[in-house]
C-alpha positions, 0 to 999 in steps of 0.5 A, spaced: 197 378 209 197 383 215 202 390 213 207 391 218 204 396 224 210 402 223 211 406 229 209 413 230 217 415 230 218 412 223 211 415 220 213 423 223 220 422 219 216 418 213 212 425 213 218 429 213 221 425 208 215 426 203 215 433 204 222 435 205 222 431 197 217 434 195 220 441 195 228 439 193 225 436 187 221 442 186 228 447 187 233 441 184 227 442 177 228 450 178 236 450 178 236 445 173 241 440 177 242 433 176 237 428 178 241 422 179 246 425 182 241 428 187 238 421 189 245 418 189 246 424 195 240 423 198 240 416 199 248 417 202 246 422 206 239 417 209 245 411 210 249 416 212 245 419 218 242 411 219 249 409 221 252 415 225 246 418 229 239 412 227 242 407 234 241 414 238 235 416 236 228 415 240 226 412 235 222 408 241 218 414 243 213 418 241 213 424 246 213 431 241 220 432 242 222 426 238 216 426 233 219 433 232 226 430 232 224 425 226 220 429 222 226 435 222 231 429 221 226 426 215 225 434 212 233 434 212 235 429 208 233 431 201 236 438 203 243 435 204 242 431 198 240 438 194 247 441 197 250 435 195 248 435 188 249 443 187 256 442 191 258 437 186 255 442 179 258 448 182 265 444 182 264 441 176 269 443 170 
């Protein structure tokens, strides 16, 4: 079985999801913040961001100012997610 070819676009914001994870989860840990919530608003900020902006992204092309696009759109989805999450715990009773 052949793996999919995924284009350069979806590598960029795959890299920039891994990264931007990478670190959310290192500051979620530091401020002590709920880890489910932080998953469930970093999935609703990628379905969000799919569904608003994914039909006009250049996914199509690979020229450094749309790698840069998906590698920045990638990076910010955790951080929404971390946003979201400390939001929630601020306004927590």
């Amino acid at each position: 079985m052949k793996s999919p070819a995924f284009p350069p676009f979806a590598k960029a914001q795959a890299f920039g999801l891994a990264l931007g994870f990478a670190l959310a989860l290192l500051t979620l840990l530091q401020l002590k913040l709920d880890l489910r919530l932080f998953l469930i608003a970093s999935a609703g900020a990628w379905l969000a961001w799919e569904f608003l902006l994914g039909p006009r992204a250049p996914s199509h092309k690979s020229d450094f100012v749309s790698l840069a696009y998906a590698l920045a759109t990638g990076f910010a989805f955790p951080w929404a997610g971390l946003g979201l999450t400390a939001l929630a715990a601020w306004g927590a009773p």
